[in-house]
SEZATI-635983 format. One record per residue (C-alpha): residue number from 1; x, y, z. Coordinates in steps of 0.25 Angstrom, whole numbers. Each point is the difference from the previous one (the first is absolute). Example, Ala and Ser with C-alpha at 12.3 -4.5 7.8 and 13.67 -1.06 7.14 Angstrom:
residues 2
@i 1 x 49 y -18 z 31 $
@i 2 x 6 y 14 z -2 $
***
This chain:
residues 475
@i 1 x -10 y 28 z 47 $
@i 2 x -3 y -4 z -13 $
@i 3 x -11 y -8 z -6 $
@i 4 x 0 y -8 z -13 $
@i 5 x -10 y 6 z -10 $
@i 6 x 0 y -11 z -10 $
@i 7 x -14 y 0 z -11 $
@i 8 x -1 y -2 z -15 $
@i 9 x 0 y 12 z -8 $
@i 10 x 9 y 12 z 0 $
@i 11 x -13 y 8 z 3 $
@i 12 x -6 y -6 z 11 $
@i 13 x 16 y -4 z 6 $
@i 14 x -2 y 16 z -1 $
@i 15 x -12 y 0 z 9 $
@i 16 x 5 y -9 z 10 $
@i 17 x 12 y 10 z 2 $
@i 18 x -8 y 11 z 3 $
@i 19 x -9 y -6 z 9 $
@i 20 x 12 y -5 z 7 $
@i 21 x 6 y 13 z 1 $
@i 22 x -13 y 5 z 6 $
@i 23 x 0 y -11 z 10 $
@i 24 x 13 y 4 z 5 $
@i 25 x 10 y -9 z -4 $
@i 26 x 15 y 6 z -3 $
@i 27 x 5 y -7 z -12 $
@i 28 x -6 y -8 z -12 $
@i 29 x 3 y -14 z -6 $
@i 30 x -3 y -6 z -12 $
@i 31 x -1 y -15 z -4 $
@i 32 x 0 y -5 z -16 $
@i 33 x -9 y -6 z -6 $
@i 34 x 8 y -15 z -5 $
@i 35 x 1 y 3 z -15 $
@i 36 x 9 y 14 z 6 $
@i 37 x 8 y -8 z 9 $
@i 38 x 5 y -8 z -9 $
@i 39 x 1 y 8 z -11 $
@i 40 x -11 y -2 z -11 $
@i 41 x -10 y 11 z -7 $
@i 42 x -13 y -2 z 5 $
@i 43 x -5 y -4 z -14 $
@i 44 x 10 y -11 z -1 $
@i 45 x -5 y -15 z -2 $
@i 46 x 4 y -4 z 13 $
@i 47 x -4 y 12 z 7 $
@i 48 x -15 y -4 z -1 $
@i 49 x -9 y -1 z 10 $
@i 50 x 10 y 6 z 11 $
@i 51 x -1 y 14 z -4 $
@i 52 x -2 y 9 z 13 $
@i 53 x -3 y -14 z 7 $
@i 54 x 10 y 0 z 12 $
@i 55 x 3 y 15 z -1 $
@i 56 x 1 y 12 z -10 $
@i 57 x 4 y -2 z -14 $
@i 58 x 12 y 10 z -5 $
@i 59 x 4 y -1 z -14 $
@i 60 x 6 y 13 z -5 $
@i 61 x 2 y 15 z 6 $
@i 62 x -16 y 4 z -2 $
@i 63 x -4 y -11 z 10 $
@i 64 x 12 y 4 z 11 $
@i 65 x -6 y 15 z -4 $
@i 66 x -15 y -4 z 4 $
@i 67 x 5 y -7 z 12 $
@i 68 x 5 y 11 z 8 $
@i 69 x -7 y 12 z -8 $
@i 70 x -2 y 11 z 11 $
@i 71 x 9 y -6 z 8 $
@i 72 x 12 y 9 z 0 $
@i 73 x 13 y -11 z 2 $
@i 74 x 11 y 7 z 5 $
@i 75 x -12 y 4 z 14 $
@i 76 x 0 y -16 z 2 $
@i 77 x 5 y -13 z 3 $
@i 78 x -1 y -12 z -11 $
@i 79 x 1 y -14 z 3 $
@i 80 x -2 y -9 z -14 $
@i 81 x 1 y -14 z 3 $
@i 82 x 8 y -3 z -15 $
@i 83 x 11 y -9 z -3 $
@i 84 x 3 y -8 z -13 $
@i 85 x -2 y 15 z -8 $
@i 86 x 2 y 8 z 14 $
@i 87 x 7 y 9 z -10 $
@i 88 x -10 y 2 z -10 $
@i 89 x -9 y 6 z 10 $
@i 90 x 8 y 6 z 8 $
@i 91 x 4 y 8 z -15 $
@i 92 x -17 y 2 z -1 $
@i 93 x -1 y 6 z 14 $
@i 94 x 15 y 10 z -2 $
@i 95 x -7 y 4 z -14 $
@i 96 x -13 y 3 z 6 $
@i 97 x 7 y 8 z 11 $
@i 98 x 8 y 8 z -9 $
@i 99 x -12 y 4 z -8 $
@i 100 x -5 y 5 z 12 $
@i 101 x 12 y 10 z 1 $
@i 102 x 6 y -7 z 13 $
@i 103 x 14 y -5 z 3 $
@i 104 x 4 y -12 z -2 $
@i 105 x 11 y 2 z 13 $
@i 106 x -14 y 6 z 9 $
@i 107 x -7 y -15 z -3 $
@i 108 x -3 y -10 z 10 $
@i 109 x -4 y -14 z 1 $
@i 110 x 3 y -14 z -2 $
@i 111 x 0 y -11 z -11 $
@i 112 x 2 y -14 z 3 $
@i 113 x 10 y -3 z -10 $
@i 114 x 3 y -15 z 7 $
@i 115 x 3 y -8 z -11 $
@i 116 x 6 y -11 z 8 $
@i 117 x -12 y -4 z 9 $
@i 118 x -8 y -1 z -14 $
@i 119 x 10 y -11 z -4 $
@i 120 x -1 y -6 z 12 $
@i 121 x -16 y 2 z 4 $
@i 122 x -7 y 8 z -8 $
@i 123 x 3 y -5 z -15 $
@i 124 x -4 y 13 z -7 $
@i 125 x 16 y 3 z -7 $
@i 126 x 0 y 2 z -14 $
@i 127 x 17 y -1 z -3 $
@i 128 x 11 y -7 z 6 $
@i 129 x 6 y 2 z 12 $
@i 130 x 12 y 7 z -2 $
@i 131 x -7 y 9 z -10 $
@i 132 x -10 y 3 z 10 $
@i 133 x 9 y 3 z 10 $
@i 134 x 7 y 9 z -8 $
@i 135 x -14 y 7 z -3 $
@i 136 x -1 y 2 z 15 $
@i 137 x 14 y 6 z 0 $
@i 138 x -3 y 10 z -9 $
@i 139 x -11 y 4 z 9 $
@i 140 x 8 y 2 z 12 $
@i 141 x 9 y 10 z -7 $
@i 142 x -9 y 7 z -9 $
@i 143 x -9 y 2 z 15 $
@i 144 x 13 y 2 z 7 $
@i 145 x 5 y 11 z -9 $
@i 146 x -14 y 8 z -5 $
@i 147 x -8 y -3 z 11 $
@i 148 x 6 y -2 z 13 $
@i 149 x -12 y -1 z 8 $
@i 150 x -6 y -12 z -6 $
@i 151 x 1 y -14 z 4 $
@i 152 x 4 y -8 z -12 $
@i 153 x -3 y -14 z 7 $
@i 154 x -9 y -7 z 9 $
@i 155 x 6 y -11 z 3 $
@i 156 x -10 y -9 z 2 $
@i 157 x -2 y -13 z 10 $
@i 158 x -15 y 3 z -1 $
@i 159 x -2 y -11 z -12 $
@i 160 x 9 y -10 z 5 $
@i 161 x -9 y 1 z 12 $
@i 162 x -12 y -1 z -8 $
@i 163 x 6 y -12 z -9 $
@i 164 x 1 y -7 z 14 $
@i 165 x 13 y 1 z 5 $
@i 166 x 3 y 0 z 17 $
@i 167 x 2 y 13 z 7 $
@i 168 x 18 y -4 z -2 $
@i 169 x -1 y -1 z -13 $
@i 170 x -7 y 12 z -3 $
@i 171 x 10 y 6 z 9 $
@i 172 x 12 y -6 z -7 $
@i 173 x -6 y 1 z -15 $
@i 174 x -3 y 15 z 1 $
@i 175 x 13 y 4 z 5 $
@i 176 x 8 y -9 z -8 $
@i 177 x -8 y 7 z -13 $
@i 178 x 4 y 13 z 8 $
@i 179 x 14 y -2 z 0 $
@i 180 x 1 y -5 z -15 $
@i 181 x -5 y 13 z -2 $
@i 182 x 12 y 6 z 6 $
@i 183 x 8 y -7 z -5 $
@i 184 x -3 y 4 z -15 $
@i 185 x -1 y 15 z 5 $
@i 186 x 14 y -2 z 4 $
@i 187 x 6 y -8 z -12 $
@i 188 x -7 y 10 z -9 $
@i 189 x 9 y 11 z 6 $
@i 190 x -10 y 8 z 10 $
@i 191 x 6 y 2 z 14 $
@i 192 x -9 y -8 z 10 $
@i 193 x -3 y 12 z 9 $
@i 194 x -7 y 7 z -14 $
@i 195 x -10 y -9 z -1 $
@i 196 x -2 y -10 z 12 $
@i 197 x -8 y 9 z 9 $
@i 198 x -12 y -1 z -13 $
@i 199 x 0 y -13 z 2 $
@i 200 x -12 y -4 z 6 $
@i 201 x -8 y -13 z 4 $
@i 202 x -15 y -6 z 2 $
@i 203 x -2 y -11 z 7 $
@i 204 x -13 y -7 z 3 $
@i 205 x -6 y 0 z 14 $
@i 206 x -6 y -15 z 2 $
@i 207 x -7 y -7 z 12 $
@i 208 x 11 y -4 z 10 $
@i 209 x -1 y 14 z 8 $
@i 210 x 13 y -2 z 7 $
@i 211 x 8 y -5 z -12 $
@i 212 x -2 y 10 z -9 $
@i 213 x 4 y 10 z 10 $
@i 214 x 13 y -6 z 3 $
@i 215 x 1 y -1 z -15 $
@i 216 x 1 y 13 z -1 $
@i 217 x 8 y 1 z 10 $
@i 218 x 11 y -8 z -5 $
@i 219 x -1 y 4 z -14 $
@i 220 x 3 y 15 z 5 $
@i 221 x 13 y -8 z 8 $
@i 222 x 5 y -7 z -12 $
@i 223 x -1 y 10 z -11 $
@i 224 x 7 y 10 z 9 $
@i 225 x 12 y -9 z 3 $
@i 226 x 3 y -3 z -15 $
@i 227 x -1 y 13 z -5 $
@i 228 x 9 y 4 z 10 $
@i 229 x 8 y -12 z 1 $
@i 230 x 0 y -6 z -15 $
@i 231 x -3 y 11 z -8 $
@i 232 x 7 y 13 z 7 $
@i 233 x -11 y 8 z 1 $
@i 234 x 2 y 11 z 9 $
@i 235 x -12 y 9 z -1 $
@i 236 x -7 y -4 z 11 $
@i 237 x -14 y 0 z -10 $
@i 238 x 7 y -10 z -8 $
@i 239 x -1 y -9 z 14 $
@i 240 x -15 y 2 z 1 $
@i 241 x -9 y -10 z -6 $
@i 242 x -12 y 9 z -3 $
@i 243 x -14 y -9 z -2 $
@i 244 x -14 y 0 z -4 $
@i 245 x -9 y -10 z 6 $
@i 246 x -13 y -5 z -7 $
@i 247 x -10 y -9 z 6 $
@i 248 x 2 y -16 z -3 $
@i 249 x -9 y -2 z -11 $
@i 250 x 1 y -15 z -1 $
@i 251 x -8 y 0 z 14 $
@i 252 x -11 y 6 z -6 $
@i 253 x -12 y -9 z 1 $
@i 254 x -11 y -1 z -9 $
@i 255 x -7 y -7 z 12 $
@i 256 x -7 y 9 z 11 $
@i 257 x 8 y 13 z -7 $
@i 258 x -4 y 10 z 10 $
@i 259 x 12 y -9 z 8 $
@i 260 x 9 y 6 z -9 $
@i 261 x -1 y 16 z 8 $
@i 262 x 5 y -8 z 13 $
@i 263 x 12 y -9 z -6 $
@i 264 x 5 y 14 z -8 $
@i 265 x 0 y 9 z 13 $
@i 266 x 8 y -10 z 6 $
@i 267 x 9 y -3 z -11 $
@i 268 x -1 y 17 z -4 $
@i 269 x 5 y -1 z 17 $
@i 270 x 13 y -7 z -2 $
@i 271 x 5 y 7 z -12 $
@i 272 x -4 y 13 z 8 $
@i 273 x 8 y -7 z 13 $
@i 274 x 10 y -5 z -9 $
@i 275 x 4 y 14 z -6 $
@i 276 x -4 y 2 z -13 $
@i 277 x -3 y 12 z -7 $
@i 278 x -10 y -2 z -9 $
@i 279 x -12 y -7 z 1 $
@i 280 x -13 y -7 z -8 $
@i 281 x -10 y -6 z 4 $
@i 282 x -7 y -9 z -7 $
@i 283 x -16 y -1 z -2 $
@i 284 x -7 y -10 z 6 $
@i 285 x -7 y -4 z -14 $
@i 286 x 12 y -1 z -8 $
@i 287 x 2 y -16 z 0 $
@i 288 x -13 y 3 z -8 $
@i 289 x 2 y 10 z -10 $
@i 290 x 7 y 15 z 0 $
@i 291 x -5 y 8 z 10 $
@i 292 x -13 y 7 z 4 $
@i 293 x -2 y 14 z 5 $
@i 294 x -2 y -4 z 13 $
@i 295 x 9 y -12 z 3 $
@i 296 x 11 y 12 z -7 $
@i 297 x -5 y 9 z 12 $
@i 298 x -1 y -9 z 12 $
@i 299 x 15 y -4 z -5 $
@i 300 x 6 y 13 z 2 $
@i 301 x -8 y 3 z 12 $
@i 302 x 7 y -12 z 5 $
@i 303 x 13 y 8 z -1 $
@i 304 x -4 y 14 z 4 $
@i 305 x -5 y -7 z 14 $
@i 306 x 14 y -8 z 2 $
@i 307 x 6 y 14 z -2 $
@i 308 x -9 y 8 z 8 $
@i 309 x -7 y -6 z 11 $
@i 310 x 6 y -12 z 6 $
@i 311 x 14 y 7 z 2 $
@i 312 x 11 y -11 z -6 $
@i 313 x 7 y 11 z -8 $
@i 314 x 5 y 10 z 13 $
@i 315 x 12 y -11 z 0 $
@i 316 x 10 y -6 z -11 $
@i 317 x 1 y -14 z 5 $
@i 318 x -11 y -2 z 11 $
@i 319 x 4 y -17 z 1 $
@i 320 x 17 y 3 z 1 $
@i 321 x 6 y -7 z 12 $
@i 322 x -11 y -11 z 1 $
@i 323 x 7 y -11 z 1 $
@i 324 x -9 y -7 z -8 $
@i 325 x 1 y 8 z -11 $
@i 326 x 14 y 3 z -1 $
@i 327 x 0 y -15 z 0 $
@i 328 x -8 y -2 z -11 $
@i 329 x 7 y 11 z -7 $
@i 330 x 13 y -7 z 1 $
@i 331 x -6 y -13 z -4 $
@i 332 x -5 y 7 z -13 $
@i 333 x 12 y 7 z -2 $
@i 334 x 7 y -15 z 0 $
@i 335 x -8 y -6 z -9 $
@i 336 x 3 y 10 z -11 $
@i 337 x 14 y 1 z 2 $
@i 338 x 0 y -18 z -3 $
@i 339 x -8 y 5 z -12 $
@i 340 x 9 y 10 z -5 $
@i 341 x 12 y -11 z 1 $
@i 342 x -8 y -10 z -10 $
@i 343 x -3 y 12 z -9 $
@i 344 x 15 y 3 z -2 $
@i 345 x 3 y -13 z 0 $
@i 346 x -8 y 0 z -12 $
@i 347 x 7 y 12 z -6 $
@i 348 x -10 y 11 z 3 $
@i 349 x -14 y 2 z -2 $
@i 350 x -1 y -1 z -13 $
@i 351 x 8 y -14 z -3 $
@i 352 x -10 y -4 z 11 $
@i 353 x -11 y 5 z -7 $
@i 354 x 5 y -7 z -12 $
@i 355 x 0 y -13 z 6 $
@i 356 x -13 y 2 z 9 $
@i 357 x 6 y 0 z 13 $
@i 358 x -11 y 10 z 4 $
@i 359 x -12 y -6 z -7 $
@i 360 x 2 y -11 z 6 $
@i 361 x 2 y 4 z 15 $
@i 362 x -14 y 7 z -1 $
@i 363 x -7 y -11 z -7 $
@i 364 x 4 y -8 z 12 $
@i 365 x -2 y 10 z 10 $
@i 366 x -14 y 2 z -5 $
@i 367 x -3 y -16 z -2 $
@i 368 x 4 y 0 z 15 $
@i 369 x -10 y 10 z 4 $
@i 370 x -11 y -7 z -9 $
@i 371 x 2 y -12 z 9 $
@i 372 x 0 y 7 z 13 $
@i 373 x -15 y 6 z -4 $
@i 374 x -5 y -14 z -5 $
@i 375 x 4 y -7 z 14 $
@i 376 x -4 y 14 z 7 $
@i 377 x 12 y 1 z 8 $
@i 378 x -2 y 16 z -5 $
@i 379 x -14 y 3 z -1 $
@i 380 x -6 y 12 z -8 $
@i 381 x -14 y 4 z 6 $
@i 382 x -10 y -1 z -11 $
@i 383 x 8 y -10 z -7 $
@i 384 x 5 y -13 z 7 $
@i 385 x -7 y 4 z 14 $
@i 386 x -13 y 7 z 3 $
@i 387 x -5 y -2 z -13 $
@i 388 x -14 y 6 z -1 $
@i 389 x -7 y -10 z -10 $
@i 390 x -10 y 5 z -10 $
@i 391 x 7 y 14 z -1 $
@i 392 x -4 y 11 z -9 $
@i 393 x 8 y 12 z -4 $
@i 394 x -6 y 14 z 6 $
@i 395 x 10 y 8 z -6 $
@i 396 x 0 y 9 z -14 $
@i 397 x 9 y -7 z -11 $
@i 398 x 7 y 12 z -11 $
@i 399 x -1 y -8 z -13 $
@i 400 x 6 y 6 z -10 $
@i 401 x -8 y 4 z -15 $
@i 402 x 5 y -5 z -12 $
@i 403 x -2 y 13 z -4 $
@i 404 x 13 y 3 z 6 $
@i 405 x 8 y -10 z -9 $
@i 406 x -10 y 6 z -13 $
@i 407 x 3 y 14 z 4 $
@i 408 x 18 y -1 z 3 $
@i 409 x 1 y -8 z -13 $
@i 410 x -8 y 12 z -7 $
@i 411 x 9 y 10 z 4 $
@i 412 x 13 y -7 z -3 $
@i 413 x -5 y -1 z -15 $
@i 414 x -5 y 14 z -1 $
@i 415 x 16 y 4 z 7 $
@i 416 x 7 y -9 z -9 $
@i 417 x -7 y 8 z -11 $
@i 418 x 1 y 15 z 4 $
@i 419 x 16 y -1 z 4 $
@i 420 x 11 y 5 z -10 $
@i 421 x 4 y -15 z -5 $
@i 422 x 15 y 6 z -4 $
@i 423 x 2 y 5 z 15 $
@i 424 x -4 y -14 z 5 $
@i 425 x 9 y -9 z -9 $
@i 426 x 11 y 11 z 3 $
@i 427 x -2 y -1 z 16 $
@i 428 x 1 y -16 z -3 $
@i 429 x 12 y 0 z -7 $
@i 430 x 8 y 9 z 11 $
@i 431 x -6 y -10 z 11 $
@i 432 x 7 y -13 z -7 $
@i 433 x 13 y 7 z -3 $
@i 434 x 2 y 6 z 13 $
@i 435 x -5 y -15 z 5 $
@i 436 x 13 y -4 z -9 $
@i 437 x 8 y 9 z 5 $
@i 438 x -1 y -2 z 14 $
@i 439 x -6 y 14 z 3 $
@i 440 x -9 y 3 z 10 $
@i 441 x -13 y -2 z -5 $
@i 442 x -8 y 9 z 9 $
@i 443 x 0 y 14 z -9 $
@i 444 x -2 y -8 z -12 $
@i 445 x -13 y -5 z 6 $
@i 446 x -5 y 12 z 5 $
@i 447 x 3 y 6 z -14 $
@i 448 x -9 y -13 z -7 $
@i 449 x -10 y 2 z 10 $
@i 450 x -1 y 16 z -3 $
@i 451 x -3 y -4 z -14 $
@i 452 x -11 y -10 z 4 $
@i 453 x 7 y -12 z -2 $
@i 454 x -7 y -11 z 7 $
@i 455 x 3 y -9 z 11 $
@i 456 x 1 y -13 z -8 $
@i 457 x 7 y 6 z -13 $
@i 458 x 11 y 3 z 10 $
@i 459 x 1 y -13 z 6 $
@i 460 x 0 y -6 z -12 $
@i 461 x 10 y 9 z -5 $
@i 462 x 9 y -5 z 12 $
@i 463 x -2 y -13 z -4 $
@i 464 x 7 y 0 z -12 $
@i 465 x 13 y 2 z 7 $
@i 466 x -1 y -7 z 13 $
@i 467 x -10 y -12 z -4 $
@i 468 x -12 y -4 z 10 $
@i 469 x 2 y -10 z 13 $
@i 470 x -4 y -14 z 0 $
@i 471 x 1 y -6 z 15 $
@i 472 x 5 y -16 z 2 $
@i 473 x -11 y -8 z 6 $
@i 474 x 1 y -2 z 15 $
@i 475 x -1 y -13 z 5 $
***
């Protein structure tokens, strides 16, 4: 089981790593800071204030080095949660292995890569869509080819979740974005069986026990009969939707925090329950601010006692052939299939990205909700019921230094003046012609990024050619 080790420096992100490994846990993730995710330097003018904020900043190949210095990356599992310049860092983290002396085909992990659910809940994209898909395609077969045990997409439900979407749309999003994926794998001339079985997916784990269970459930159902049926799969890995669950963190309440441990066991329960492979927990202070040692710790004990003492792991689908689950498994199942029909009718996902189809079904979705909480038809302890008046927080609260920002912005001027200039524009120029060219883009990053080219000069590069992405207002 993994668990998210997010901070705000390289240095200390490297901390936190160690400390988890000590702790017990298996694999490792990484969240960005949100200059990184959406692809400025950290001593851009827009970058201010939100260095290291909501996670660690990465701006060139030293900081990805600092990162996972003493960590020997061909011995572990990554998880980075990246997607507008998924590539990028995914460059930074296959050069840091290299100058390590490991394989590229011995690596493990997985990087997000989703650009879908950003245009249609997240908002962090830098180019177009087309462009962007095409980015994520190179991925696939640079990943597919050179390193064959990596996942090259998460396919992500979790931020349609959080954006405030129902349980179905979640559902029918994600696996529409899933297949989209596959379907520009195949037209780029991959066979599906090469590449599908690294397809995985992450989906957010909410309050409804039983629904996000049959969730699951069905989402397993319906991605194994396309790929069979619609796309021709046949490796039966093709058929089998592999997930990673993490904790809801739009239920996280700033009010009475400590309730936060019982709502993630439960919703760390159903994605257990539901079949998933993966798993985070979130921290109980994390509505407030990144996390502290001890909410990090009480959060993986949380699923080291799932997974050792209460027993829910000795069978593969401990709820299968209640009827009240199978019912509601066939009713999720129904709902996403009406969904998939108005997105073809639309002319796939991106058209109906294009014209807000999703944008609008979760603003609704999430307006509904909001009504629901105001007239307590739902309640949410702490926050519309039983409501403790005068409460104070008993809880540390990490703040982050402005040192932080002071100290990242120091050491991307001292890089940009020790590198051989010549070697950067050189790397620069490759990148936009092999963008020109339609090459895959993926050994032309890593060779930008072996000479210390930074994140935002590479995305900026790219911009050049495929422009940058204004959405249509929703109404």
């Amino acid at each position: 089981m993994r668990q998210y080790a997010g901070f705000s420096t390289a240095a200390e992100s490297n901390k936190r790593y160690h400390y988890l490994l000590s702790q017990g846990t298996t694999g490792l993730s990484v969240a960005f800071d949100l200059p990184t995710q959406i692809g400025y330097d950290s001593d851009h003018e827009l970058a201010d204030g939100e260095v290291g904020k909501v996670g660690v900043a990465i701006d060139s190949l030293e900081d990805m080095e600092i990162l996972f210095k003493g960590i020997q990356l061909n011995k572990i599992s990554t998880s980075m949660t990246i997607n507008a310049p998924a590539a990028m860092m995914l460059a930074f983290y296959f050069a840091v292995a290299l100058k390590q002396g490991a394989k590229l085909n011995e690596l493990r992990g997985t990087i997000q890569t989703d650009i879908l659910k950003e245009y249609i809940a997240q908002k962090e994209w830098i180019y177009p869509p087309n462009p962007s898909m095409r980015i994520v395609t190179d991925m696939v077969e640079f990943c597919t080819r050179e390193v064959p045990q990596w996942n090259p997409i998460s396919v992500s439900g979790y931020h349609i979740r959080e954006a405030g979407s129902t349980a179905a749309q979640e559902l029918a999003f994600t696996l529409a974005d899933g297949f989209a994926y596959i379907e520009w794998g195949i037209e780029r001339g991959m066979d599906v069986d090469e590449f599908a079985p690294r397809i995985s997916f992450f989906f957010n784990s909410h309050l409804d026990f039983f629904e996000e269970i049959a969730k699951y459930r069905a989402a397993r159902k319906i991605w194994a009969k396309r790929m069979r049926n619609k796309y021709g799969a046949k490796n039966p890995r093709s058929w089998t939707l592999r997930f990673h669950t993490q904790t809801a963190g739009c239920s996280l309440t700033a009010q009475q925090p400590e309730n936060n441990i019982v709502r993630t066991a439960y919703q760390a329960l159903a994605g257990v329950l539901g079949g998933t492979q993966s798993l985070h927990t979130n921290s109980m202070d994390e509505t407030l601010a990144l996390p502290s040692e001890k909410a990090v710790k009480i959060a993986l004990r949380t699923q080291q006692i799932i997974e050792n003492e209460i027993g829910v792991i000795n069978t593969i689908d401990p709820l299968g052939g209640s009827y009240f689950m199978e019912s509601l498994t066939d009713k999720m199942e129904q709902e996403a299939e009406a969904y998939f029909e108005k997105i073809d009718a639309l002319g796939g996902v991106i058209p109906a990205i294009e014209v807000g189809f999703f944008q609008r079904e979760i603003a609704d979705a999430a307006y509904r909700y909001q009504q629901e909480l105001d007239a307590k038809e739902k309640i949410i302890v702490g926050v519309n019921d039983f409501v403790e008046e005068n409460e104070t927080i008993d809880i540390p609260i990490l703040t982050i230094s402005p040192e932080v920002e002071i100290k990242q912005k120091k050491r991307i001027t001292e890089l940009r003046q020790s590198r051989n200039y010549n070697n950067v524009e050189r790397a620069l120029s490759e990148l936009k012609q092999a963008a020109e060219d339609n090459k895959n883009l993926m050994p032309h990053l890593i060779n930008c990024t072996q000479n210390y080219v930074t994140l935002g000069e590479m995305c900026n590069k790219l911009t050049e050619v495929f422009g940058v992405y204004d959405e249509v207002a929703v109404f």
